[in-house]
C-alpha distance (Angstrom), angle and dihedral (degrees) to the residues before:
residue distance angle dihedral
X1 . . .
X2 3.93 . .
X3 3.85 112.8 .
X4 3.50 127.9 -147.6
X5 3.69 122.3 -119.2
X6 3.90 90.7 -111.4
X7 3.88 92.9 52.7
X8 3.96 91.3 48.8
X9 3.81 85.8 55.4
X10 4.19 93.8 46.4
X11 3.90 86.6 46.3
X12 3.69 95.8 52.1
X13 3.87 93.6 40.3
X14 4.02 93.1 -113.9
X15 3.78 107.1 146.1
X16 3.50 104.4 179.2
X17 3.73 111.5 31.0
X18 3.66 97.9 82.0
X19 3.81 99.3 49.5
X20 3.88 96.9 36.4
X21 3.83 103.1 33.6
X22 3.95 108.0 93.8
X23 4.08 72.8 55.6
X24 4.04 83.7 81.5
X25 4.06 124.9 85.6
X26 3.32 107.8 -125.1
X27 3.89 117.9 -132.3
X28 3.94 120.2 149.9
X29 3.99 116.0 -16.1
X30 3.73 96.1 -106.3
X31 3.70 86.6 51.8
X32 3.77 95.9 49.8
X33 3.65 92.2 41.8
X34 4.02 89.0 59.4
X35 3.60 98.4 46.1
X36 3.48 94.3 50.0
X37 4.06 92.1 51.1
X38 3.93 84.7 50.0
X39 3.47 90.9 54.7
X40 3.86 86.9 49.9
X41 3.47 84.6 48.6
X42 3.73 102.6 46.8
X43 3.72 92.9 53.2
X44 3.81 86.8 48.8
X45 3.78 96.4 61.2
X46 3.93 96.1 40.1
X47 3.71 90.7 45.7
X48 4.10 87.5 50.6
X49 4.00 90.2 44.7
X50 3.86 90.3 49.0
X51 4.03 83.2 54.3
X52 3.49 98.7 49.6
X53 3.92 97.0 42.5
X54 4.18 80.6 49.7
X55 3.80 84.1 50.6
X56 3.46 110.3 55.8
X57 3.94 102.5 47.6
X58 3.25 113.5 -127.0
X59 3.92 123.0 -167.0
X60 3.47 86.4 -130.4
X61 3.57 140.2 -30.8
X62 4.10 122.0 -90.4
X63 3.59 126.9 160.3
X64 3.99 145.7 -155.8
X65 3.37 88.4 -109.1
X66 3.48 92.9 64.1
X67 3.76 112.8 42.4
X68 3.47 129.5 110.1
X69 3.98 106.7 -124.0
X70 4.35 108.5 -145.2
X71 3.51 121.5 -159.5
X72 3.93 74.7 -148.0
X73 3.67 84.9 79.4
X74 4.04 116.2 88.2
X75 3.52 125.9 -154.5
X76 3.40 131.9 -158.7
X77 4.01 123.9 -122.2
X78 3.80 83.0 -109.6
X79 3.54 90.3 86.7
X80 4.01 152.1 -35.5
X81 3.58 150.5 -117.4
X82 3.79 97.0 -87.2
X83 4.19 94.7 45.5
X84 3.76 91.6 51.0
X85 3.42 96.6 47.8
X86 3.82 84.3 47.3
X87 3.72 86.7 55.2
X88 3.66 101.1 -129.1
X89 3.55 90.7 147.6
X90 3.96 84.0 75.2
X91 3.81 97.5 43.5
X92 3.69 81.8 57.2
X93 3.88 102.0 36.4
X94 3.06 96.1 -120.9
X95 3.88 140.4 140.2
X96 4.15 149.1 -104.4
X97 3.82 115.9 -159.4
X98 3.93 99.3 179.3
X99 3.71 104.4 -164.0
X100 3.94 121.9 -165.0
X101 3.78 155.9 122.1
X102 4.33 106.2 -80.6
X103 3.55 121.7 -85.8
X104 4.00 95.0 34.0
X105 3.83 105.0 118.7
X106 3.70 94.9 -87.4
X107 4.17 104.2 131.2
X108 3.58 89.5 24.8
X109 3.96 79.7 63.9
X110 3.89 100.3 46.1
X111 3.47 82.4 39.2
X112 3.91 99.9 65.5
X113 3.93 91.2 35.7
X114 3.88 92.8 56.4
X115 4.42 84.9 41.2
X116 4.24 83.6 46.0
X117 3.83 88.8 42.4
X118 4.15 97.1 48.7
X119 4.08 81.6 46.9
X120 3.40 84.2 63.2
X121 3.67 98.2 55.3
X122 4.24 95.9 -101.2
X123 3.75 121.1 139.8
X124 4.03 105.8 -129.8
X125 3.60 135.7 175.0
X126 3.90 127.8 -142.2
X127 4.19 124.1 -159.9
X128 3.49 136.7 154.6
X129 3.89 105.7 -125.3
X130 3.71 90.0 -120.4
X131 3.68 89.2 48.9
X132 4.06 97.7 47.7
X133 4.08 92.7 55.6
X134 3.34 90.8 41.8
X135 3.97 89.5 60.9
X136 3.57 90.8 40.8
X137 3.91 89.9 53.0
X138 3.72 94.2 54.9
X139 3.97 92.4 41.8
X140 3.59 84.9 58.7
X141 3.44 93.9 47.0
X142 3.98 93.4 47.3
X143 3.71 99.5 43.0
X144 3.81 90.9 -104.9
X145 3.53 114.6 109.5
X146 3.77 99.5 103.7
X147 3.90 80.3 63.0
X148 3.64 95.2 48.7
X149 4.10 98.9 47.7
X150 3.96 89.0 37.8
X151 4.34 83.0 60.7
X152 3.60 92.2 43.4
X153 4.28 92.4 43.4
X154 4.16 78.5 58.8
X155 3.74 92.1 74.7
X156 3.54 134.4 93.4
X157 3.66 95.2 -154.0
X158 3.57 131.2 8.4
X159 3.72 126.7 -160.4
X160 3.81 119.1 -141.0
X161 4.47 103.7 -163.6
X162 3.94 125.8 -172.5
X163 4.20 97.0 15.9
X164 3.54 98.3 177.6
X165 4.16 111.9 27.7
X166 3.89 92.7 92.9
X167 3.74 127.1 38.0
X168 3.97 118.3 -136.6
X169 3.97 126.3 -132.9
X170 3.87 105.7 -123.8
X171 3.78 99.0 -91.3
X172 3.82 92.3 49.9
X173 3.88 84.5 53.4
X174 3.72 95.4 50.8
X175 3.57 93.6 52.5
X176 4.07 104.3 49.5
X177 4.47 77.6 41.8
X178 4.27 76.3 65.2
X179 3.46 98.7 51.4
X180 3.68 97.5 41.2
X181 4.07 92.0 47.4
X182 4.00 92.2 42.3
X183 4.41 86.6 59.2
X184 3.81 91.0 54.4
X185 3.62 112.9 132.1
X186 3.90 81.1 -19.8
X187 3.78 95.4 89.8
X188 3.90 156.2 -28.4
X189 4.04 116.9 -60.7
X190 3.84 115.0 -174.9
X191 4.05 116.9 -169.7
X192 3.09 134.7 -177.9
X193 4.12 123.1 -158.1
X194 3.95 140.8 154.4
X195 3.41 89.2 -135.3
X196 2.84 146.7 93.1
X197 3.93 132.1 -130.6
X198 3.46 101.9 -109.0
X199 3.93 87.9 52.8
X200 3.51 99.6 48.6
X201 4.04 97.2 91.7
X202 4.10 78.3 75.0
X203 3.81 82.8 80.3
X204 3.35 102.9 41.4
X205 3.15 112.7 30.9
X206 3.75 111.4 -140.6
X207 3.42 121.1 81.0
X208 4.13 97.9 -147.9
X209 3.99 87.6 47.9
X210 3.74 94.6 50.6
X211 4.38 93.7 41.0
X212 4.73 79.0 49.0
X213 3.95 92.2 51.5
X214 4.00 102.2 38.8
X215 3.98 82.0 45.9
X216 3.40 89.4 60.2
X217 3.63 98.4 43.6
X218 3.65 96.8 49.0
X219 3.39 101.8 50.4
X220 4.16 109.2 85.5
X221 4.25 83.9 9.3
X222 3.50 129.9 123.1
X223 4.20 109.6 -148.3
X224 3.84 116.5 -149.8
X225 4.22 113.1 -162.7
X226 3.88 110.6 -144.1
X227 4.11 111.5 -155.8
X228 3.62 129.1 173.6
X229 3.56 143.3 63.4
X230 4.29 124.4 -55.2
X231 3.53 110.7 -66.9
X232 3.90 81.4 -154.2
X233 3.71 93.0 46.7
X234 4.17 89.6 43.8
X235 4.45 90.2 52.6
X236 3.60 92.9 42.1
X237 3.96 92.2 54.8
X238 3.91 89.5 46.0
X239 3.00 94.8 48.9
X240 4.17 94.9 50.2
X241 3.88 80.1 44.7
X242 4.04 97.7 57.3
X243 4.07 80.8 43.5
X244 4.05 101.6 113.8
X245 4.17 100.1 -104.6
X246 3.89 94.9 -106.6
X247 3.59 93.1 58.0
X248 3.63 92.4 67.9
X249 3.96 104.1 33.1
X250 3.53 110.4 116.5
């Protein structure tokens, strides 16, 4: 039985081709026959990297492209503007505790990593803190927790924002300490706090918990400092500044 061009495609699993194919120049047959699988194959990857972005839940969606770069921001010798962005930290499975006052650039950072790293084809997970033990609180309670860690032990890199604005009750501590301990040498964790270490058993509590978990972070971890004023606070008083003056006399 003769097959049509768009059953072919469905029975071999190719997408695009039959929709998008008359799209391609035709040259020589072997060069026609190559485009056309690189279409395939183009619409294949951004098709995957629209999953993955989907996937991992991010607040919202900021990019490299887009952030503004502070010499208020200090890097360790561990590594620099050009290898982060290059995501060796990944390669390597390795992590990016970004530590600073609020409003400094920090989840717009892990932000745009996790975007560049789903680009790239790598499964990656996004949660507030507050949000994560939260979940793992009510998986407890529900009998699902084994589900919920077995999602989050899918990822590549997972992406821990806002360690430090709410404290956790012992059992909420315990179970983020899991998920931190089970990615050791396993894969990437970015977080993002305003603290700093040495304040962080605030949040959890227990001082031989908190000096377990930050051991385990900073080992293999590169730690950027983030100074300076709000970069919220800074555009929303330029922006009352450029304001003509009658529009903000009382």
């Amino acid at each position: 039985m003769k097959m049509d061009l768009k059953e072919i495609c469905k029975a071999l699993h190719l997408a695009y081709i039959a929709d998008r194919f008359e799209e391609v120049a035709y040259e020589t047959k072997e060069q026609f026959l190559r485009d056309v699988l690189a279409l395939e194959l183009s619409f294949r990857q951004k098709a995957k990297q629209a999953r993955l972005i989907k996937k991992a839940k991010f607040r919202e969606l900021k990019w490299l492209k887009d952030y503004e770069w502070s010499d208020q921001i200090h890097w360790p010798t561990t590594t620099s503007k050009e290898e982060l962005c290059d995501l060796r930290f990944l390669e390597q499975k390795q992590n990016v505790l970004l530590l600073g006052s609020p409003g400094t650039g920090k989840t717009h950072l892990a932000t745009a990593l996790g975007l560049k790293a789903c680009e790239r084809g790598h499964e990656v997970r996004f949660f507030r803190v507050a949000d994560l033990v939260a979940q793992l609180e009510e998986a407890l309670k529900d009998g699902t927790l084994g589900r919920l860690k077995r999602q989050i032990d899918t990822c590549e890199l997972l992406i821990l924002d806002e360690l430090g604005y709410v404290p956790f009750q012992k059992q909420g501590s315990e179970l983020l300490f899991h998920i931190i301990a089970d990615c050791y040498e396993r894969k990437s964790v970015i977080v993002t706090s305003n603290l700093e270490f040495g304040q962080w058993n605030r949040v959890f509590g227990d001082n031989r918990l908190t000096a377990a978990l930050v051991d385990r972070l900073v080992h293999h971890a590169h730690i950027l400092a983030f100074t300076g004023e709000s970069y919220r606070l800074r555009h929303a008083l330029s922006a009352v500044q450029s304001l003509p003056s009658h529009s903000v006399e009382r």
